[in-house]
Every structure is written in structure tokens, then in C-alpha cells.
N, C-alpha and C positions, 0 to 999 in steps of 0.2 A: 841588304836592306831594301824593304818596299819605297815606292816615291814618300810616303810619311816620314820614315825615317831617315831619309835622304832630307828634306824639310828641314826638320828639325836638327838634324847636322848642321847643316849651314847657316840655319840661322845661328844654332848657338856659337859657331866658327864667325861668324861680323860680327858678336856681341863680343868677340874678345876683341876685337880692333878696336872700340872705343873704349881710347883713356880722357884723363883728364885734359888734354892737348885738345880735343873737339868741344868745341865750346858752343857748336848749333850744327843739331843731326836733323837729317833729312828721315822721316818713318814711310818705308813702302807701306803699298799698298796690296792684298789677297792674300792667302793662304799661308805661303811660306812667310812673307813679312811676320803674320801673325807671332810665329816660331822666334823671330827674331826679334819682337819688341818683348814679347815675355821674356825672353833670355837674357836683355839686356836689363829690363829689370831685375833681374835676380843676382845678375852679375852685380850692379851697382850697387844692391843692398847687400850680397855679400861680401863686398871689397869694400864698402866705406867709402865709395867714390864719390866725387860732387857728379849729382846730374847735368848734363848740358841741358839748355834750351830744345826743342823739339820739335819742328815744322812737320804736320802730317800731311800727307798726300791724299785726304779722303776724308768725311765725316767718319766713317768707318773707324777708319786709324786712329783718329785724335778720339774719339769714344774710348777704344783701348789704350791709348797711353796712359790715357788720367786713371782711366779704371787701376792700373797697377802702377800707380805713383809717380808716373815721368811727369816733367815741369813742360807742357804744353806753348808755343808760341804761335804767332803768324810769320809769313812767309812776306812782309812789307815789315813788320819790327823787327825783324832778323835780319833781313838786309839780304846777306848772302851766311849759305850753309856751308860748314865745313867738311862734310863726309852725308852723303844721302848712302841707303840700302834700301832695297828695293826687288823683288820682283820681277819674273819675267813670263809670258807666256812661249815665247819662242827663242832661241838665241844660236843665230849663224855664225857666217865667216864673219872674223876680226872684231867680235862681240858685237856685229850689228845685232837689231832686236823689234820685235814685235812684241807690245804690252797694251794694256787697256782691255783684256778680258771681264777684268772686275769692273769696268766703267769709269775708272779714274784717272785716265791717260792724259786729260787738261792740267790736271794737277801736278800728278806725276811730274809731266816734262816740264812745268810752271821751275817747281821744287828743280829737279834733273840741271835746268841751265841754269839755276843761280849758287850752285855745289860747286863747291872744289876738284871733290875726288865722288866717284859714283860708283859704288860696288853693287852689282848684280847678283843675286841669289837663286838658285835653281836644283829642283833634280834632274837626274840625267836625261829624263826623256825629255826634257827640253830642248835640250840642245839638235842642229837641224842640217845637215849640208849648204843646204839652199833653204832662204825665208819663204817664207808663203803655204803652208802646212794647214798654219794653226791663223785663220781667218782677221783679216787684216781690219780693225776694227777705226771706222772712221766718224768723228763727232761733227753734228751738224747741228747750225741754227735749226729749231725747228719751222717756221716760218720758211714758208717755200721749201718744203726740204724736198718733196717731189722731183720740183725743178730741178733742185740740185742735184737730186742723183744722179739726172740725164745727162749734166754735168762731169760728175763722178765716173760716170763710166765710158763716158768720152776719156776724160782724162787718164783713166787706168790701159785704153782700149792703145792710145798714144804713145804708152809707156810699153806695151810689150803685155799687159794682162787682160785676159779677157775673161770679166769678172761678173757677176749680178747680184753686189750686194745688197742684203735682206734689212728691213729696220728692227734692231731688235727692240725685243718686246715682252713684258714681263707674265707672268703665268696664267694674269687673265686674260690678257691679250693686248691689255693697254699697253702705247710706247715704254720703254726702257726710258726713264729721266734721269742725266747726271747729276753729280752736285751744281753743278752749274746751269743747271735748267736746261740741257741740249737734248738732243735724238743721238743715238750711234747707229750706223748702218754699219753693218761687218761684212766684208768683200772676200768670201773663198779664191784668195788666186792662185793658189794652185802651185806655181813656181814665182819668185820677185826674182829675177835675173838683174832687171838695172832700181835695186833700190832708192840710189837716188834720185832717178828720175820720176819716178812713181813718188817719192817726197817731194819732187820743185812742182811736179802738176798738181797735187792733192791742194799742197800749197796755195796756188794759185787763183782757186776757187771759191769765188765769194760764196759762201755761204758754208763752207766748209771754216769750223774751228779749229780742228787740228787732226791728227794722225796716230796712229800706234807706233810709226817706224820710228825707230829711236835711234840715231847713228851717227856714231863719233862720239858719243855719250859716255858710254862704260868702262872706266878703267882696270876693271878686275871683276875676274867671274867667280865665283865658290861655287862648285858642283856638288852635288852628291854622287857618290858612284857605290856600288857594293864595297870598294878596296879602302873608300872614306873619302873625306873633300879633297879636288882638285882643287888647283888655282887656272886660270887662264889668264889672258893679256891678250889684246890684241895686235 
């Protein structure tokens, strides 16, 4: 199977996981999610299921839930979520994770900590020995974001990474803006050897909103592989 196909294996592999027992889904966000909110649609109208509630992780997402019939919520009237899926740009040892390729990593991990259980969806090239591959994408105030990155790379520099992340930026060359009005600057480093210290210093940073690392997070991985979906655990 090519990475598309792998995709769309797994997504439709987590639309079988949700029965009637989840009664508020978390919806990733990029690519592969896409796979698995249509699958999940199709599942529920072919099974006759009652839809759960749906917290998206992105304008993006909740666009397509509604587009194909899911009963859309927020992430304050829902309270907490019973099962999020989701997306990954990277995934290491012990399903640690780099996400926020698509820009939605505030979100994401908004949704991510107030979940139960959080399955991760991937093809296989995702998966990494060591994090830090696949550019470590980090969301900033914009106001003073400058300064912050002087910040930024102090902090990564502390950790073990020696990095000079770029702000992205969209094709005409204007900043990159989340939903939440931020900048991303994305940090190549290369190898993360101590992820979570590179998480308490990003952390720590005023003016820094949050981070791609996602860890201790993911309960379960569904891979694609040519032989068909793995499971993983950490």
C-alpha cells in the first residue's frame, strides 16, 4: 500500500472503535484524520448508530464533520472527551509525538488533555527512532515574536538542540496564522534526545503558546504498514 492507502486503513480501522459507549469524540486534525471522520460517517449511517457529540481540533475539522452529518460541539460544553483520534506528523519511542504540521497543535492538545483515551493514526513513514526529523513546530504570540525566538533558541540550545527555527509562512509570504491568531515558528532539530526537557524549556517561555511535543499523550497507535494496520502501546 502507498502512504494514501495506509491513510485510509487506519482511519477506517478508529472509525470501528467508536460505538455507542463514546458519547463525545475528539476529531483530528490533517490528512489522515480527514480518512477517518469520513469513515466514521459512513460507519454510523451504515450501522444505524446514534452519533456522539464531536469536538474538532481545527476550523478545518468541524467544516468537515458538519459537511457529512456529524453533530458538531465545543470543547467547554463537552466538558471532557471520551476517545479523541488524531493525527501525527512524527511518532517515536513509547508513542512520544511531534504534531502541528497542519497548524492546529493549540487545539489539538487543548482537545488531547481533556480525552480519556487518545489514539493516534499514521502511515508508516511516520514512525521515527528518535523525534526530531520532521521539524518541531512551535506556536507564538505574535507580538514580540522576534524576541521570542531569541528566547526559543536559547531554550532549545539548553536542551541539547541546536536549532534556527523559521516563522512559517504562507505562499505569498505573509505569516502562517492559526486559529487562534498565533505565528508557528518550526525548529529543524535534527535529533530531540531529552524530549522532555526541550518540553519544560519551550514551556517556560513567555511568549511561547505551546509546542508540537505531545508526550504521555497517546494511548494507542494504528499504523499502516504494507501487511495492514499494526497496533502499538507504549
Amino acid at each position: 500500500m502507498n502512504a494514501e492507502d495506509q491513510k485510509r486503513a487506519v482511519g477506517e480501522a478508529a472509525a470501528a472503535l467508536v460505538d455507542e459507549s463514546i458519547a463525545v469524540l475528539g476529531l483530528g486534525t490533517g490528512s489522515t484524520a480527514v480518512w477517518f471522520v469520513r469513515a466514521l460517517a459512513q460507519r454510523l449511517a451504515a450501522n444505524g448508530l446514534q452519533p456522539p457529540k464531536c469536538v474538532a481540533t481545527s476550523r478545518a475539522t468541524e467544516t468537515l464533520g458538519r459537511s457529512v452529518g456529524l453533530v458538531m460541539t465545543d470543547l467547554d460544553e463537552a466538558g471532557a472527551v471520551d476517545l479523541t483520534v488524531d493525527g501525527a506528523d512524527e511518532i517515536g519511542p513509547g508513542l512520544s509525538l511531534i504534531k502541528g504540521g497542519g497548524g492546529a497543535l493549540l487545539r489539538e492538545k487543548l482537545v488531547w488533555e481533556a480525552s480519556h483515551r487518545c489514539v493516534v493514526i499514521a502511515d508508516a513513514g511516520k514512525r521515527a527512532p528518535v523525534l526530531g526529523r520532521f521539524p518541531l513546530p512551535i506556536e507564538v504570540i505574535p507580538f514580540g515574536h522576534a524576541t521570542t525566538l531569541k528566547r526559543i533558541i536559547e531554550g532549545l540550545a539548553d536542551s541539547g538542540v541546536a536549532a534556527e527555527p523559521a516563522l512559517r509562512r504562507m505562499t505569498d509570504g505573509a505569516p502562517f496564522v492559526t486559529d487562534g491568531g498565533n505565528y508557528i515558528y518550526d525548529a529543524p532539530c535534527g535529533a530531540i534526545l531529552d524530549p522532555a526537557g526541550v518540553e519544560a524549556a519551550l514551556k517556560s517561555i513567555t511568549g511561547v503558546v505551546d509546542h508540537g511535543l505531545f508526550l504521555g499523550l497517546a494511548d494507542v497507535a494504528l499504523i499502516g504498514t504494507d501487511e495492514g494496520v499494526v497496533t502499538l502501546r507504549p
